[in-house]
MARSEDREN-370242 format. One record per residue (C-alpha): residue in three letters; x, z, y. Coordinates in pm, whole numbers, padded with zeros to 5 digits, always signed. Each point is the difference from the previous one (the first is absolute). Layout:
<rs>
ALAXZY
...
</rs>
This chain:
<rs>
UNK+00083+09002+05034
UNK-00382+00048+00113
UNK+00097-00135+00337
UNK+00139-00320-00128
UNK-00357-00039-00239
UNK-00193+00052+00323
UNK+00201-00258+00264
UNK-00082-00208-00315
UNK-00334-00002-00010
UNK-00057+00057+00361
UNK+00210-00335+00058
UNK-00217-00183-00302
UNK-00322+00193+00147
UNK+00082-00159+00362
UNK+00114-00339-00060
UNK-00341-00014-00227
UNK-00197+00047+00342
UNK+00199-00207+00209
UNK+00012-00287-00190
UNK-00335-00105+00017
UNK+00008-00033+00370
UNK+00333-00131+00038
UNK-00185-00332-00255
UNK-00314+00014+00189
UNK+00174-00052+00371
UNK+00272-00248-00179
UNK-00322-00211-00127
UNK-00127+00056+00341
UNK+00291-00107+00210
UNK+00140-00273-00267
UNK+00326+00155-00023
UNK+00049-00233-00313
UNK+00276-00090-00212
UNK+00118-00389-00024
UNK+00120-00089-00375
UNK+00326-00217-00010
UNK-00133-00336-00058
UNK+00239+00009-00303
UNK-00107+00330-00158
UNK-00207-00210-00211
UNK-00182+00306-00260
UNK-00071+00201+00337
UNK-00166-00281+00222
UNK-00359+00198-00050
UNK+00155+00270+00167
UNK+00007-00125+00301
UNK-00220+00155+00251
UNK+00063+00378-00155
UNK+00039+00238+00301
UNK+00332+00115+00051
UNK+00225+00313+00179
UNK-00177+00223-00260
UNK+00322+00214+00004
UNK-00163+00130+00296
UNK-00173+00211-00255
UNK+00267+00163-00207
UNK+00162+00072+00338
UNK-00252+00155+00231
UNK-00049+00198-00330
UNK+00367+00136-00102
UNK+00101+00053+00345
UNK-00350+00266+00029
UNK+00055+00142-00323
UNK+00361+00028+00014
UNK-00033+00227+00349
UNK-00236+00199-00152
UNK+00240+00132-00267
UNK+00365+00023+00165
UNK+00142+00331-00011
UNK+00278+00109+00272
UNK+00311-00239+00112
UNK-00250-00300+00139
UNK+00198-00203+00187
UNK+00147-00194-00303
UNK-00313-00076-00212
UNK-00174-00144+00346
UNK+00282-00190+00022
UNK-00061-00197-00317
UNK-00368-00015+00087
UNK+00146-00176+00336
UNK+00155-00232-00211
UNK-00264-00115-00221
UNK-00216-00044+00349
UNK+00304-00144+00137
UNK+00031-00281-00271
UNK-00369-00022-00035
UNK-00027-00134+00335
UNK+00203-00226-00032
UNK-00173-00094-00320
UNK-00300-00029+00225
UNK+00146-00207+00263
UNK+00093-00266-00285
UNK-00358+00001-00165
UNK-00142-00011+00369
UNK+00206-00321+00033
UNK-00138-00174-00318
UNK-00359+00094+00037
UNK-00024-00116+00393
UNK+00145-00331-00114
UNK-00149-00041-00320
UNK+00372-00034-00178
UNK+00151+00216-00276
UNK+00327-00020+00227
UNK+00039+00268+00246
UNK+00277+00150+00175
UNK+00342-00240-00072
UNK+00241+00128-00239
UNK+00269+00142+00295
UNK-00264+00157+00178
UNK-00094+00184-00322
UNK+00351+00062-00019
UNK+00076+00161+00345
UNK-00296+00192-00035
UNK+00115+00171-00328
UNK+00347+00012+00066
UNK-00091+00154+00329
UNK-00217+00340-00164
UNK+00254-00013-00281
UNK+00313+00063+00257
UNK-00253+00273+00209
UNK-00068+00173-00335
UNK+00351-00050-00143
UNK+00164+00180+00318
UNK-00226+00283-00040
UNK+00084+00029-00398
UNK+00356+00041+00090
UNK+00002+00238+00227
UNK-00287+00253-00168
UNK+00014-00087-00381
UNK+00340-00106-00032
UNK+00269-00286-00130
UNK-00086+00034-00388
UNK-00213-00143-00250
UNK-00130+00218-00290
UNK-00030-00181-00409
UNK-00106+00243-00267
UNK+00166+00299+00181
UNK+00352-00229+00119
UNK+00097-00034+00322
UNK+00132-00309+00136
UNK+00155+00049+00406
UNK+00009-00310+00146
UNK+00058+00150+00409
UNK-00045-00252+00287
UNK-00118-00281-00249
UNK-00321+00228-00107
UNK-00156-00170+00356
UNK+00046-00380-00128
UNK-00097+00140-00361
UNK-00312+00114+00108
UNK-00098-00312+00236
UNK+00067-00195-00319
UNK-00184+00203-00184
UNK-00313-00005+00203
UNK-00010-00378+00071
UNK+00020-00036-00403
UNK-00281+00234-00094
UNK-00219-00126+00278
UNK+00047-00352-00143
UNK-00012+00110-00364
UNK-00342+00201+00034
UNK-00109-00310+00261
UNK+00053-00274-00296
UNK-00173+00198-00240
UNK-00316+00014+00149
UNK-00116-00332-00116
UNK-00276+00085-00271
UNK-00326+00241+00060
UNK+00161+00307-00086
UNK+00342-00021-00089
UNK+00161+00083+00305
UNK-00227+00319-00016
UNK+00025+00125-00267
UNK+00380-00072-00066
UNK+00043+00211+00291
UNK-00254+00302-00103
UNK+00211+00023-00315
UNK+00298+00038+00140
UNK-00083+00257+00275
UNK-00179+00199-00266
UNK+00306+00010-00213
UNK+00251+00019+00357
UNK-00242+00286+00138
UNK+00068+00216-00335
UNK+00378-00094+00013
UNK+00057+00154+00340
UNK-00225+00276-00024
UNK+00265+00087-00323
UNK+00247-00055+00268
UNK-00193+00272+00255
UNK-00102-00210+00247
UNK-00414+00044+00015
UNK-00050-00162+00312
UNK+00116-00344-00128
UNK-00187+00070-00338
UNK-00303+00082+00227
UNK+00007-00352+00201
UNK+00112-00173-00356
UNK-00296+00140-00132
UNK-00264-00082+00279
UNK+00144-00314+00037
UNK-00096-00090-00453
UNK-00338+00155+00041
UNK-00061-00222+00329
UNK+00120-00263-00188
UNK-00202+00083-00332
UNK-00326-00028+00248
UNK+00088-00310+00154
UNK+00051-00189-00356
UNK-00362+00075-00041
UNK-00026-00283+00288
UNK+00247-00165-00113
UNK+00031-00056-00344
UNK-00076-00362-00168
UNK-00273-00161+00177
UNK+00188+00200+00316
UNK-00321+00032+00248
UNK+00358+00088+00252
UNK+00342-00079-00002
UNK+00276+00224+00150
UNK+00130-00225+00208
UNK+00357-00033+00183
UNK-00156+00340+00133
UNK-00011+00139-00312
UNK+00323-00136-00180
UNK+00268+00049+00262
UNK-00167+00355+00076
UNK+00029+00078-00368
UNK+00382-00099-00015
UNK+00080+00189+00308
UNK-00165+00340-00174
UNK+00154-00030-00271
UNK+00387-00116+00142
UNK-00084+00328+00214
UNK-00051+00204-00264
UNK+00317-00141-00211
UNK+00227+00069+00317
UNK-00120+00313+00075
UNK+00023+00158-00312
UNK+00335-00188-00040
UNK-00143-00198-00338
UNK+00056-00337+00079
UNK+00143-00070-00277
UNK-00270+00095-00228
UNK-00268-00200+00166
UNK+00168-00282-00141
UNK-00060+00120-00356
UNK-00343+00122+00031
UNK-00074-00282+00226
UNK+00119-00266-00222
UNK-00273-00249+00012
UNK+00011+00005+00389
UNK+00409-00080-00083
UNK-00083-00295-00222
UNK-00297-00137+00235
UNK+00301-00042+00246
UNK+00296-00085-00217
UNK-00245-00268-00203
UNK-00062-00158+00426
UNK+00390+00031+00047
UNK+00089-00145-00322
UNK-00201-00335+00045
UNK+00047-00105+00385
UNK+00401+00062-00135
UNK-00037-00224-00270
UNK-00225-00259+00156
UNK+00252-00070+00285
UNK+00274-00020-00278
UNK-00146-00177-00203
UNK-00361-00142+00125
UNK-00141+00109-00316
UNK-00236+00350-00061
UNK+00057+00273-00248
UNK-00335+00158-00022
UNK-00323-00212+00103
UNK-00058+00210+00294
UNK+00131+00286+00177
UNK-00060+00309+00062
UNK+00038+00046-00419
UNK-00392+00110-00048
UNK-00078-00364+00163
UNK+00191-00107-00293
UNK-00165+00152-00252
UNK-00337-00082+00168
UNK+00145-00386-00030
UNK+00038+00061-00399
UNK-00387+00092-00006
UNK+00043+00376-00032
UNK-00328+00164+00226
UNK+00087+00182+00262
UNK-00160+00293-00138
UNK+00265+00013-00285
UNK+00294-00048+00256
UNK-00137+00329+00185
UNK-00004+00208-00315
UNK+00343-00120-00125
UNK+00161+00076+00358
UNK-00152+00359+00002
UNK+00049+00075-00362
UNK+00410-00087+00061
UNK+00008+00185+00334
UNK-00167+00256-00194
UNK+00250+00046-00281
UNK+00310-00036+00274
UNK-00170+00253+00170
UNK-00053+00263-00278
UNK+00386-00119-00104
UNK+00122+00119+00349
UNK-00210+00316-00012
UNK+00131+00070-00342
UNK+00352-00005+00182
UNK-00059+00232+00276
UNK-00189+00243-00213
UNK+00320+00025-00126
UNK+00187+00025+00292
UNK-00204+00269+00126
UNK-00010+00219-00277
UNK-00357-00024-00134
UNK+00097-00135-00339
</rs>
């Protein structure tokens, strides 16, 4: 347990001192972010540097290969794929900033990017972690199909964490909750080395919301967002706990569904359901602050975390 306290604070203690450089060359360099013209409340924004998941990144990845302990091939792995999906994060922010646009890479390319380190990752899942999904100590086989499962599976948690990040903060700390809670669920489990990058990973995070929080003096960025989703898709697949990021990781499930749900019914019916999409744009729209929204989201992910721990706890034995 001391080890997972230390990648902690070694991951908060290092994202603390890179931070501050990463803002002073974004200032430098005007690697900027452009506000959608019809992101009305967030117009004042514009101008805030961006790619600040460079931060939480550079961080976790130092901290995290500082504390893994024997096999090392797997943890590295999901380290890969957080740099993997952070790149192309990078390449879509790169895109906006050169052209002054909040429109980067086009939707297929995107796409074919994700799909194509989902299918790398997925064949290498099947053939060293297995065909089965683990709930609450059940086992659910699903063979040849775990490979299109899994591509699924990261495309949609990419996406999910991608469209969350759209107030200072919540992205953040959404996601520091829910590794904290995820790193103590599969240490339970006995695997330390995905507790230790779950860990480093929430204390890199927990220093970069210093930056970050409302005013942000940074935002994560494309960088940041699709890097986040791929750690934390990695982590689900290769502790075979897909299914529970879904619980703990509700709000990132609603920030999607809530996007789904309204281009569906606008091309049905050319009407909207909520005001604006993803769902903490809505609530923005109904005069709630921002600040309030970013509570609320980690205060739920928070309780369906603790619900989920509750579960395995029992699982395992410990009460």
């Amino acid at each position: 347990m001391l080890d997972f306290l230390l990648v902690f604070i070694v991951g908060l203690v290092l994202a603390l001192i890179i931070g501050f450089p990463v803002i002073k060359i974004s200032k430098k360099f005007h690697i900027q972010q452009t506000i959608l013209h019809y992101v009305d409340k967030h117009a004042g924004k514009s101008g805030t540097p961006t790619m600040g998941g460079v931060i939480f990144i550079l961080s976790s990845i130092i901290a995290s290969l500082i504390f893994i302990r024997g096999k090392f091939y797997t943890p590295v792995l999901i380290l890969l794929a957080m740099l993997g999906y952070g790149v192309l994060g990078f390449l879509d922010d790169f895109i906006k900033i050169k052209y002054h646009k909040n429109e980067g890479l086009k939707p297929y390319q995107k796409i074919i990017g994700q799909v194509s380190l989902a299918l790398i990752l997925a064949i290498f899942a099947y053939f060293n972690i297995g065909t089965s999904i683990n709930l609450f100590g059940f086992e659910i086989d699903l063979g040849l199909f775990i490979i299109p499962f899994i591509v699924f599976f990261y495309v949609a948690v990419t996406n999910s964490v991608n469209l969350t990040d759209g107030l200072d903060g919540l992205a953040g700390g959404v996601s520091m909750v829910y590794l904290l809670i995820f790193g103590v669920i599969v240490a339970l489990l006995g695997e330390s080395n995905y507790s230790i990058i779950s860990f480093a990973l929430a204390g890199s995070l927990l220093g970069f919301l210093v930056f970050n929080c409302f005013p942000a003096k940074i935002f994560m960025g494309d960088t940041g967002s699709l890097a986040l989703g791929g750690a934390i898709a990695s982590l689900a697949v290769f502790s075979r706990l897909e299914l529970i990021m879904a619980i703990i990781g509700i709000m990132f499930v609603l920030s999607a569904l809530s996007d789904i749900i309204q281009v569906l019914y606008f091309k049905k019916t050319h009407k909207r359901i909520f005001k604006m999409t993803p769902l903490h744009h809505h609530f923005e729209k109904n005069g709630v602050h921002e600040n309030r929204i970013v509570a609320v989201y980690i205060i739920i992910t928070l309780v369906c975390g603790l619900g989920s721990l509750i579960g395995y706890m029992f699982v395992t034995g410990v009460i």
